[in-house]
KOLLUM-356196 format. One record per residue (C-alpha): residue in one letter; x, y, z; residue number from 1. Coordinates in steps of 0.05 Angstrom, whole numbers, plus 5000, padded with zeros to 4 digits. Each point is the difference from the previous one (the first is absolute). Layout:
BEGIN
[a,[X,Y,Z],NUM]
...
END
This chain:
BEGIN
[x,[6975,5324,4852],1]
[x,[5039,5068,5029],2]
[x,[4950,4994,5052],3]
[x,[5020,4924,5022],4]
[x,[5072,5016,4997],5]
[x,[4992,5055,5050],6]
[x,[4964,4955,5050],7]
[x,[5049,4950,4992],8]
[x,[5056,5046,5015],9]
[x,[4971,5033,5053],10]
[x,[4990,4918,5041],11]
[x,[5058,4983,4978],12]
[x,[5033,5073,5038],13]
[x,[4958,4991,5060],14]
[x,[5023,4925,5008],15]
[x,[5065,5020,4996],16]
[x,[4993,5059,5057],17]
[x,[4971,4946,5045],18]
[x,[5046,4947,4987],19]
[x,[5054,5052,5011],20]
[x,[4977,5021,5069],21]
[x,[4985,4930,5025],22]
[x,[5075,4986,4992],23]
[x,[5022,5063,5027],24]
[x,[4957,4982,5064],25]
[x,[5033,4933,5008],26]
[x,[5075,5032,5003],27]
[x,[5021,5019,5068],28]
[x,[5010,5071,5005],29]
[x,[5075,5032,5030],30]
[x,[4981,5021,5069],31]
[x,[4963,4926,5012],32]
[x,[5067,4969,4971],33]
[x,[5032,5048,5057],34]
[x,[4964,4969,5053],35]
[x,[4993,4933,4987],36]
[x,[5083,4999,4998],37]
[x,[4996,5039,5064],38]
[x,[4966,4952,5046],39]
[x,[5027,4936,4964],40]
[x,[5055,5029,5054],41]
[x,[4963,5016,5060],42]
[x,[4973,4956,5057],43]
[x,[4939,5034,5028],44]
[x,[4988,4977,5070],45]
[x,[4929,5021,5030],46]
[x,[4997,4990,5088],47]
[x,[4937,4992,5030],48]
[x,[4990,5054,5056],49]
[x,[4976,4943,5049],50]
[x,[5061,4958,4991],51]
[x,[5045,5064,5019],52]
[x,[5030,5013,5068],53]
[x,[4963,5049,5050],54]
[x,[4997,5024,5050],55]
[x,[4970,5057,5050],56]
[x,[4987,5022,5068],57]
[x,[4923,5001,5017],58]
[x,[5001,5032,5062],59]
[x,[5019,5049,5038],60]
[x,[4995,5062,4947],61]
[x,[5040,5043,4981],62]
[x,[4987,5072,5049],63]
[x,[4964,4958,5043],64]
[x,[5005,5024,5085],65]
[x,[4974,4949,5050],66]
[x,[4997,4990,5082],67]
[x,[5005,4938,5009],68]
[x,[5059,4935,4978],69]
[x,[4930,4955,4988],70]
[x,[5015,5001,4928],71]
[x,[5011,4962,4939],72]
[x,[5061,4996,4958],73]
[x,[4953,4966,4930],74]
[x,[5053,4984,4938],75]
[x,[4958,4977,4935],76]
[x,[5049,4957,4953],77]
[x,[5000,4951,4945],78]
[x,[5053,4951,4956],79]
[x,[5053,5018,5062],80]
[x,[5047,4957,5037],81]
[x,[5026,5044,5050],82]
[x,[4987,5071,5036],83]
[x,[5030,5045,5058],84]
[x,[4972,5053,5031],85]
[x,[5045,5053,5025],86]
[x,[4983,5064,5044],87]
[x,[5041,5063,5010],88]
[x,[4972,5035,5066],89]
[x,[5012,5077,5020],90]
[x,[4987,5023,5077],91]
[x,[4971,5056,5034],92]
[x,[5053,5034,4993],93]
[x,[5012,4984,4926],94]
[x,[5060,4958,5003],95]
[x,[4999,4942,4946],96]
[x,[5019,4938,5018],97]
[x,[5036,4948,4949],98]
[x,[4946,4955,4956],99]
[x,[4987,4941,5031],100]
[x,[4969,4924,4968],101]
[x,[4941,4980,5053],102]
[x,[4972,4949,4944],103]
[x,[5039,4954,4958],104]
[x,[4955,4943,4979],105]
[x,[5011,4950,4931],106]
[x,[4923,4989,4974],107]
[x,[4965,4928,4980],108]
[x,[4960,5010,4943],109]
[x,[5017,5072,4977],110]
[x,[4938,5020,5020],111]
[x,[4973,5052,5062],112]
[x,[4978,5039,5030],113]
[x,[5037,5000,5069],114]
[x,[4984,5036,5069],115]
[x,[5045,5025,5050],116]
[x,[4987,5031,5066],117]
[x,[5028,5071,5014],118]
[x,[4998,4990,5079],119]
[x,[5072,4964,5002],120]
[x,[5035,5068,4956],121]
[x,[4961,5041,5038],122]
[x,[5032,4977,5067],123]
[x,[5064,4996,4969],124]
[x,[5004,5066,4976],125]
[x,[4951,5045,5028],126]
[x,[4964,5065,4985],127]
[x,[5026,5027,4938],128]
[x,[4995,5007,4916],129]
[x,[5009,4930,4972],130]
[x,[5023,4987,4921],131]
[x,[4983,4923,4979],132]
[x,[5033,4976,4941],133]
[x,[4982,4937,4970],134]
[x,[5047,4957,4950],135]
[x,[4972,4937,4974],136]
[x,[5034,4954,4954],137]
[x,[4960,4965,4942],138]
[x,[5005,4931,4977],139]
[x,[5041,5027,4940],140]
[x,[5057,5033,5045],141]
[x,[4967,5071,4980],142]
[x,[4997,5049,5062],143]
[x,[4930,5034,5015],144]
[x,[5007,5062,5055],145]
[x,[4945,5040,5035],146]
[x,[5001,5052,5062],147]
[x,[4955,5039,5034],148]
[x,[5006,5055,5052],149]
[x,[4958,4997,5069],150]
[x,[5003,5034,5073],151]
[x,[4984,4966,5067],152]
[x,[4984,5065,5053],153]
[x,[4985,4999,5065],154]
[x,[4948,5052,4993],155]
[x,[4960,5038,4951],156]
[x,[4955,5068,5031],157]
[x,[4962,5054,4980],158]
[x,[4963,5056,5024],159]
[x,[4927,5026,5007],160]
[x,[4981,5066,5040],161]
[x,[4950,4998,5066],162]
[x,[4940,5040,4975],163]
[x,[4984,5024,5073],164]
[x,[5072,5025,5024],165]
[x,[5037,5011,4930],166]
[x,[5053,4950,5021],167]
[x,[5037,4951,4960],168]
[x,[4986,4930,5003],169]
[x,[5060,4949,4985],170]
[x,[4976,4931,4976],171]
[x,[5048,4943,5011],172]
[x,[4985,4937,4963],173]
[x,[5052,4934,5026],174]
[x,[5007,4930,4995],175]
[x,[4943,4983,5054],176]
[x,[5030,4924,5015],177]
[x,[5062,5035,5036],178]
[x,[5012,4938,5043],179]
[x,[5009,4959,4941],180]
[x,[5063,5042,4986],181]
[x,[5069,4999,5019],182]
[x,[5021,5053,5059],183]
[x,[5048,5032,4945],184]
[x,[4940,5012,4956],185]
[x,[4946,5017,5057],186]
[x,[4977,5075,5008],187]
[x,[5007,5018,5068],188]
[x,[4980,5070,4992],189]
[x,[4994,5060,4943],190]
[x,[5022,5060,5010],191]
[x,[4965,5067,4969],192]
[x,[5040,5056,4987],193]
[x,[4973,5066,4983],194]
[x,[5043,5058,4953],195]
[x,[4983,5055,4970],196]
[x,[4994,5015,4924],197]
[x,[5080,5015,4998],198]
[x,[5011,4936,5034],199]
[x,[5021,5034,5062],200]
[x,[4979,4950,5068],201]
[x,[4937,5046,5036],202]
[x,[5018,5008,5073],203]
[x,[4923,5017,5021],204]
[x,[4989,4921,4998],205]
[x,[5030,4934,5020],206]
[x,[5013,4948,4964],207]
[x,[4933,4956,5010],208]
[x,[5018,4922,5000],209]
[x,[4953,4951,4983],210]
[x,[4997,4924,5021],211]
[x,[4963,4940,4959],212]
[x,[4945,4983,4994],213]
[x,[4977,5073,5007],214]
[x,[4990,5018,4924],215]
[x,[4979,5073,5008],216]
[x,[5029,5067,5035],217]
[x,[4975,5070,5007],218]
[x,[5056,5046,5001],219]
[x,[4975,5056,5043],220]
[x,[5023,5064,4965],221]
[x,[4942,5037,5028],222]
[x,[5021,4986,5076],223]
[x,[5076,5019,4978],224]
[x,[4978,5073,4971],225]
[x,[5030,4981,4935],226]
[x,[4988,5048,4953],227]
[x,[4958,4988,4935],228]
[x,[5050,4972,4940],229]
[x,[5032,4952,4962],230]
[x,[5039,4949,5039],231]
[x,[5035,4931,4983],232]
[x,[4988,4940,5043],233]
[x,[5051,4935,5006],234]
[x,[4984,4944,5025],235]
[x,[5058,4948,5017],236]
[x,[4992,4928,5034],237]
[x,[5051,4973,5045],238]
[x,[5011,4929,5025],239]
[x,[5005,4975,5076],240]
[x,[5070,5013,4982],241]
[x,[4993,5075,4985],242]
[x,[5024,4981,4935],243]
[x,[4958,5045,4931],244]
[x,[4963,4953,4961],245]
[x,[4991,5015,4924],246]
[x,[4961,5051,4979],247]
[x,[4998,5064,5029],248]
[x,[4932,5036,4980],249]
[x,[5000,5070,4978],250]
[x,[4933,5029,4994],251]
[x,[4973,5076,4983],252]
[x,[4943,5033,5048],253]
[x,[4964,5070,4995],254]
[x,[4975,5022,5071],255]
[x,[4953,5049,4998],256]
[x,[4975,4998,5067],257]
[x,[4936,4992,5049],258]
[x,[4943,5000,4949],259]
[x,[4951,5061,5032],260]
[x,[4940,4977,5044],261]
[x,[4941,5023,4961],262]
[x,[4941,5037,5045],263]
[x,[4938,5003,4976],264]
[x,[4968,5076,5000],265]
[x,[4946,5018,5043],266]
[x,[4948,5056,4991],267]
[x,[5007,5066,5044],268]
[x,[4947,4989,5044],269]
[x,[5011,5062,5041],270]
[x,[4974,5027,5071],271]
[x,[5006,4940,5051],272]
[x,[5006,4946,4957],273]
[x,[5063,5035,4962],274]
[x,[5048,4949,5042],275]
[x,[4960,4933,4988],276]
[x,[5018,4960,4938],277]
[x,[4930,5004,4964],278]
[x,[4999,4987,4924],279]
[x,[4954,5018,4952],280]
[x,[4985,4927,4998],281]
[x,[4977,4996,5077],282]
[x,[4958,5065,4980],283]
[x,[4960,4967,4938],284]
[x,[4990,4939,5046],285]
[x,[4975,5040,5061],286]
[x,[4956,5043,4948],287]
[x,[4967,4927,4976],288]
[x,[4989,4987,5069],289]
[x,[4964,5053,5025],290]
[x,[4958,5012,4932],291]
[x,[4973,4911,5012],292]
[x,[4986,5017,5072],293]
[x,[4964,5074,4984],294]
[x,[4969,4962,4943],295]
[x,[4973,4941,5038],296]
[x,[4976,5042,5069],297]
[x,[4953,5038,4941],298]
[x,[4973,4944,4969],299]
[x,[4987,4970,5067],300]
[x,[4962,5071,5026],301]
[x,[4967,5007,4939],302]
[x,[4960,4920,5001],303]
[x,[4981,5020,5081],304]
[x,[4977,5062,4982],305]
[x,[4961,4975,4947],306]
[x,[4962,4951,5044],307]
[x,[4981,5038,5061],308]
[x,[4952,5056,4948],309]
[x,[4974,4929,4980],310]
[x,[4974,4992,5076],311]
[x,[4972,5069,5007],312]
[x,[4967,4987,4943],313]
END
């Protein structure tokens, strides 16, 4: 009977554990009631990225240096109505000019990309460092901006060294359709300047000047005496106007003058062959000679000797 009691109240405890935590379960806790009064106030609004306003320049880069005006202005863009783009030029001699709008253009469809030609700013501005700014306008009145930073040169160099002589080579690289361009942006010659290390102009040599299409110049420090050293070279275009096109070149050479002729040495041969140029290669070859022709006269002596003691036999 104890027995049966016990069992009875130890159901009748465990029911009542369960039934308690069942209905502790159901009842929303403090920080849940927290929350759900929070956002009953807030209007969470979630924006596709495709349905946003962009846009960006595509090309040119950023850094980028080029030779010639055949290139393309690319703008990528989406959900805009209108863009402009705007370019802020510096000169050669690194004067600014105000920013100026050289595309203003409302968009059907909100969609790109677009393509400009850089030809037309080219010829209206010249040689110089360019910054293009574009401003777009999206369908929802929101601005979208993007610039990038480019050069347009007249010329880009470098140097390599003339293994025979020791002198410095100055390689000009140019727009090669020069009669496609303007006469304000035509190179009518380059002019190579030679200093020394300090910067100082060296009087042992001229200015050498250069005309297109030649791409290539020796600058003969070996005929000058120059001596051996570290010298700085600039090279600066002009116009049929004598006007400087952008951008000077500065470039670093090490002269170390005429490489040395190398003569091969030739064995003393003494007595009256002590002034002809015999080496011991001409005296192993002579030696092979002599030792085929000794050789072969013997052989030859030997087989007639040999048959005339066959006759007197």
């Amino acid at each position: 009977m104890k027995k049966t009691r016990k069992k009875l109240v130890g159901l009748f405890g465990l029911a009542f554990v369960v039934a308690m935590t069942i209905f502790a379960s159901t009842l929303p806790s403090p920080m849940a009631s927290a929350i759900s009064t929070v956002t009953d106030h807030i209007t969470v609004v979630v924006l596709n990225p495709e349905e946003a306003p962009a846009a960006s320049i595509g090309s040119p880069d950023s850094g980028d240096s080029f030779l010639t005006p055949e290139q393309e202005i690319k703008i990528d863009y989406h959900n805009i109505k209108r863009y402009k783009l705007i370019v802020t030029y510096t000169d050669e001699n690194g004067v600014e000019y105000p920013a100026e709008t050289i595309v203003d253009e409302n968009v059907e469809g909100g969609v790109g990309p677009a393509t400009h030609n850089f030809r037309d700013v080219a010829e209206r501005f010249g040689y110089g460092k360019y910054t293009l700014r574009l401003e777009a306008t999206g369908d929802n009145d929101s601005l979208v901006e993007d610039a990038v930073e480019f050069e347009y040169v007249a010329i880009k160099a470098d140097t390599t060294t003339n293994e025979e002589t020791g002198n410095p080579y100055v390689n000009l690289d140019f727009d090669q359709d020069q009669e496609s361009l303007t006469e304000v942006l035509k190179i009518n010659k380059v002019v190579i300047t030679v200093y020394d290390k300090n910067g100082n102009p060296v009087d042992g040599i001229p200015p050498i000047v250069v005309q297109p299409p030649v791409g290539r110049v020796e600058l003969p420090f070996g005929e000058y005496g120059l001596p051996e050293g570290d010298y700085i070279l600039v090279a600066q275009p002009f116009n049929s106007a004598g006007d400087a096109l952008f951008d000077t070149v500065t470039m670093n050479v090490t002269y170390n003058g005429e490489e040395d002729i190398v003569v091969p040495s030739t064995a003393d041969t003494g007595g009256m062959f002590k002034n002809l140029n015999i080496s011991r290669a001409d005296y192993l070859i002579t030696g092979l000679g002599l030792f085929l022709i000794v050789g072969i006269g013997g052989i030859v002596f030997i087989h007639k000797h040999g048959k005339s003691n066959k006759r007197r036999r």
